[in-house]
C-alpha positions in Angstrom: 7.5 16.5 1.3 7.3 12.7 1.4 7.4 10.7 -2.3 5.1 8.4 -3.9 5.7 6.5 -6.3 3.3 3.6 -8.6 3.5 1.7 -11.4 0.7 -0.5 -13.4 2.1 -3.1 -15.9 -0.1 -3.7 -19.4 2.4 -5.7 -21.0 2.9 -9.2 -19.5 6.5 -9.7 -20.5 7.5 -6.9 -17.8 6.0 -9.0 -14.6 9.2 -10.3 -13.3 10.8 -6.9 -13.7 8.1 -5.4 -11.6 9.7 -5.7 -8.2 13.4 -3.9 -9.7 11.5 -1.1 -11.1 9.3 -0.2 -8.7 12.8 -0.2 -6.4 14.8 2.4 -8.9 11.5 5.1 -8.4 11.7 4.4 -4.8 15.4 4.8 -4.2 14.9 8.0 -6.7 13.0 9.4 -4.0 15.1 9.3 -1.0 15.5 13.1 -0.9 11.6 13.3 -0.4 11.4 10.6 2.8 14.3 10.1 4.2 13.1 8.3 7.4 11.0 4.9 6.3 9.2 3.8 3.7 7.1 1.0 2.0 5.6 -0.7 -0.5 3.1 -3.3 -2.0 2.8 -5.4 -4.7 0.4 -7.0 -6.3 1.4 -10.7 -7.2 0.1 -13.9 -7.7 -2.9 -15.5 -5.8 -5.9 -17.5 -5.8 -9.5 -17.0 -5.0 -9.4 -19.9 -2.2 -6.7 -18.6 -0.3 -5.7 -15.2 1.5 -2.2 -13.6 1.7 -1.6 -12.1 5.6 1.5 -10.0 6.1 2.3 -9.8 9.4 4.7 -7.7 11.0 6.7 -8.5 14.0 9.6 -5.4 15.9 11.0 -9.2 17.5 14.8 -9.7 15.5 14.8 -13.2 14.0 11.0 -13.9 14.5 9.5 -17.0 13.7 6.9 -16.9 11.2 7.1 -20.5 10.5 5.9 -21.3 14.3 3.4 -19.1 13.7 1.7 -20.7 11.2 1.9 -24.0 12.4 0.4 -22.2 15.8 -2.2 -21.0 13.4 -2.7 -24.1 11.7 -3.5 -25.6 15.2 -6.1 -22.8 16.5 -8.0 -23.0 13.0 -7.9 -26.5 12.1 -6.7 -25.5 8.2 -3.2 -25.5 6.9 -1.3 -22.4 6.5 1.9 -21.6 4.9 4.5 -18.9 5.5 7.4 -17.0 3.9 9.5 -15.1 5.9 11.0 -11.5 4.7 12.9 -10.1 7.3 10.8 -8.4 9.7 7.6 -9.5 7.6 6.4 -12.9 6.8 3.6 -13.5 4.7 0.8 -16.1 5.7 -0.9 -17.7 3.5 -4.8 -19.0 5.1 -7.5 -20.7 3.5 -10.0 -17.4 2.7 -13.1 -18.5 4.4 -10.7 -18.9 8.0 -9.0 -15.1 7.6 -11.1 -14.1 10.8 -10.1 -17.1 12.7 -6.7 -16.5 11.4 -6.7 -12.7 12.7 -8.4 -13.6 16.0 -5.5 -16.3 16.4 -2.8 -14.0 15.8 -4.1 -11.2 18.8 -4.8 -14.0 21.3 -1.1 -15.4 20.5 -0.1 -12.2 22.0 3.4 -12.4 21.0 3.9 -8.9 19.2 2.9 -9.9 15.9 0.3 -7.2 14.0 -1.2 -7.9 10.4 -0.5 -4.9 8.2 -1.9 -6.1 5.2 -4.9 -8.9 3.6 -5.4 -9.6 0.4 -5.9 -12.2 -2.7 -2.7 -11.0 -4.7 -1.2 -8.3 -2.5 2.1 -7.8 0.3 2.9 -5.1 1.6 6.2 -4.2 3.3 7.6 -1.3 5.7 9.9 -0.2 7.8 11.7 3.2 9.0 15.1 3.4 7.5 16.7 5.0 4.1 13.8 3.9 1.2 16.3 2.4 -0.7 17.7 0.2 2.4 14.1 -0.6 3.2 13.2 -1.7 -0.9 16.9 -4.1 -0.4 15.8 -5.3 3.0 13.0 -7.0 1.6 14.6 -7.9 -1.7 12.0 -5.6 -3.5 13.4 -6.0 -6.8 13.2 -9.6 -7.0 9.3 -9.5 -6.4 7.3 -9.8 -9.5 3.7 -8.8 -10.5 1.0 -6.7 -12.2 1.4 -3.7 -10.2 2.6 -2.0 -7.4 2.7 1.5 -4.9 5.5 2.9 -2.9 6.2 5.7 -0.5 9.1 7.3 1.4 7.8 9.5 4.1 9.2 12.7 5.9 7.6 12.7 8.7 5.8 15.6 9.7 2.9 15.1 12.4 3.6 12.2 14.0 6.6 9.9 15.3 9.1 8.3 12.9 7.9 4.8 13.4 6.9 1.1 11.4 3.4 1.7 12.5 3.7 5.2 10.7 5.0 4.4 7.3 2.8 4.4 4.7 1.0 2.2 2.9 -2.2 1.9 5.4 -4.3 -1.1 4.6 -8.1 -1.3 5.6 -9.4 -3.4 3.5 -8.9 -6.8 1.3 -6.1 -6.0 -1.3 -6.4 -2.2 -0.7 -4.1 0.1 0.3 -3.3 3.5 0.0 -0.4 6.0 0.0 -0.2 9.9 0.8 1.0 13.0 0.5 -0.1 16.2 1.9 -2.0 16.5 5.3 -5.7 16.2 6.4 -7.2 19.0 8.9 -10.4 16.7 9.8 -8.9 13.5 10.4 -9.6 13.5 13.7 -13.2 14.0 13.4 -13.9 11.7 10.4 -12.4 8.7 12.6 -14.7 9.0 15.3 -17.0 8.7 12.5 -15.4 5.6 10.5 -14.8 4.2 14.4 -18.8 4.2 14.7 -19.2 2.1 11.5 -17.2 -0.4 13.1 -13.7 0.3 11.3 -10.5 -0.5 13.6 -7.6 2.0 13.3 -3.9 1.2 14.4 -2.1 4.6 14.7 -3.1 8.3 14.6 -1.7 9.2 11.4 -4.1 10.9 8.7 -3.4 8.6 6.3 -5.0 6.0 7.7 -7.9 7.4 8.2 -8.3 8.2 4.5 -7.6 4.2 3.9 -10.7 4.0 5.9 -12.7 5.9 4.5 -12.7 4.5 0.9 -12.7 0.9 2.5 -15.8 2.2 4.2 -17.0 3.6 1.0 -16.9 1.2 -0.8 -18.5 -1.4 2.0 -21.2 0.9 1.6 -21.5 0.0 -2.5 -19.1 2.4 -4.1 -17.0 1.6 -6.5 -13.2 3.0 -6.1 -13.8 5.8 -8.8 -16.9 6.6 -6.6 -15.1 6.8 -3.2 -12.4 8.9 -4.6 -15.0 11.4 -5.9 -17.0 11.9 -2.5 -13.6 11.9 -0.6 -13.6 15.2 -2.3 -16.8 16.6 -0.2 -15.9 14.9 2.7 -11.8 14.9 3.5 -10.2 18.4 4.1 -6.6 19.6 3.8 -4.3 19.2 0.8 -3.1 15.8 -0.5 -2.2 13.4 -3.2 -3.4 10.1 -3.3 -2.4 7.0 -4.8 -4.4 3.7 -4.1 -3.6 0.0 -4.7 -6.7 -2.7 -5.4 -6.3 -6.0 -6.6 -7.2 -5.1 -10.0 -5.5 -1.8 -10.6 -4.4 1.5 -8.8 -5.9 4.9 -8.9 -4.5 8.7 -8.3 -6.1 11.8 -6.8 -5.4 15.0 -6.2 -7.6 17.5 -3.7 -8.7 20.8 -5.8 -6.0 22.9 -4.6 -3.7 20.4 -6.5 -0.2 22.0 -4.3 1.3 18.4 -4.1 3.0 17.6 -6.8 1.5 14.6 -9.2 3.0 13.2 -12.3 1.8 11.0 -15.2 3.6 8.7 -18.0 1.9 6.3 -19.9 3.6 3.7 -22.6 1.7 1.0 -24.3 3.7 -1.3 -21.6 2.8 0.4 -18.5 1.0 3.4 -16.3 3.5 4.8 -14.0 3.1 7.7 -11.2 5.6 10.0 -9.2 5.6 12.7 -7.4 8.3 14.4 -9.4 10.0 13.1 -13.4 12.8 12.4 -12.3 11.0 9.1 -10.0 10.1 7.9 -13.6 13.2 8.7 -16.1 14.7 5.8 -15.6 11.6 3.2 -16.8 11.9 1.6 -20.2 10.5 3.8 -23.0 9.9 6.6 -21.0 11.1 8.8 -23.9 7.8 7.8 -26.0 5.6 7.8 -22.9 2.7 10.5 -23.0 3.6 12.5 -19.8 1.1 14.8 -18.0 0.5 16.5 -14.3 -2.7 14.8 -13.1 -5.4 17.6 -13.0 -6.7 18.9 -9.8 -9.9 17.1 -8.5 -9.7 14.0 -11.1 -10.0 10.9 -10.4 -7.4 8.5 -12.5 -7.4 4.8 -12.3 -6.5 1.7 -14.5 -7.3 -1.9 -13.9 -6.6 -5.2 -15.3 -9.1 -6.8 -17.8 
């Protein structure tokens, strides 16, 4: 029942409005995940630098301490920018380990959810349209961008719950549906050395296309052999730095819907998250086909 929710900008006029129309398709799908939600967006960025959002559950923390506590233990600058209860570090790229490593000895509560070149990512539990305001989502700007409001269904209405998961550099991933082997497939992703935080599904199936495509496949590529190898009935929709990408499983009983302009690719999981975008009226609109892999990227 939860909602997802992406959109992928072709035109670069419509950057700065990014942030307030991703928020509108959220907010739209309240009805679908009433408990918490989240969100990422893909912004600016450079090569030599990594963007860490950390989270912290401590009201009024301070992220600027914590960068000048970083700055100490590494020996490199780093910046922060504080968003309510995230803050987003920004380390020199070749020190993200030593930045990481800093952060868990420091002890203090605070847990990177998210790494990446050009992407943040936000979440918390609360109404998705409270949670997209608490953050100031549509003031954010950028290429692209995935959300999700989650009912939850198998596990505990928390932070750590909401969706998106993030395993890898600039990737992230949202759900809908449930998977039957999860619990299986992370002892497996566990003995290839991945690291997961909670016991939600959806994680696991961040993992395993970070771990695919460690292992030399390209996004298209994981999606397909997530096919074979993930059970149970979903929709995905997954964030990289270049672009995003949709799946359904074969069953196709989660609902996944398509509009594309000449300004912009934009997913929901039902019309109405996408009636109010610019020039939806001309957009080609389509339910994405069962066991197809869709994805658009930045040239």
């Amino acid at each position: 029942m939860c909602g997802i929710v992406g959109l992928f900008l072709k035109n670069k006029a419509l950057e700065p409005e990014l942030g307030s129309m991703l928020s509108t398709m959220i907010g739209t799908m309240c009805d679908r995940g009433p408990d918490s939600a989240g969100f990422a967006v893909y912004g600016s960025g450079d090569q030599a630098h990594v963007k860490l959002t950390v989270r912290s559950a401590k009201t009024g923390y301070n992220f600027e301490g914590l960068a000048k506590r970083l700055s100490n233990a590494i020996g490199k600058p780093v910046t922060a920018e504080t968003h309510d209860t995230h803050g987003v570090l920004i380390v020199p790229e070749a020190s993200e380990q030593a930045a990481r490593d800093a952060i868990e000895k420091i002890g203090d509560g605070a847990k990177v959810v998210g790494s990446g070149i050009r992407m943040e990512l936000y979440k918390e539990v609360g109404r998705p349209d409270a949670v997209a305001a608490r953050f100031h989502l549509e003031t954010m700007s950028g290429t692209h961008g995935i959300g999700h409001t989650r009912m939850a269904t198998e596990s505990a209405v928390t932070t750590e719950g909401a969706h998106p998961f993030s395993t890898g550099r600039d990737q992230c991933l949202v759900h809908n549906g449930s998977l039957s082997n999860h619990n299986a497939l992370r002892r497996k992703l566990v003995r290839q050395g991945l690291k997961f935080e909670t016991e939600n599904d959806t994680e696991v199936a961040a993992g395993y296309l970070t771990w695919r495509m460690r292992e030399g496949d390209s996004l298209s590529d994981a999606l397909k052999h997530s096919l074979k190898d993930l059970d149970g009935f979903y929709t995905f929709v997954v964030g990289t730095e270049d672009g995003f990408g949709v799946l359904r499983d074969p069953i196709a009983c989660k609902h996944a819907v398509l509009a594309e302009t000449d300004d912009y690719v934009a997913f929901g999981t039902e019309y109405r998250a996408l009636a109010g975008l610019p020039g939806i009226d001309k957009a080609r609109v389509w339910e994405a086909e069962p066991a197809t892999v869709y994805f658009w990227e930045r040239h």
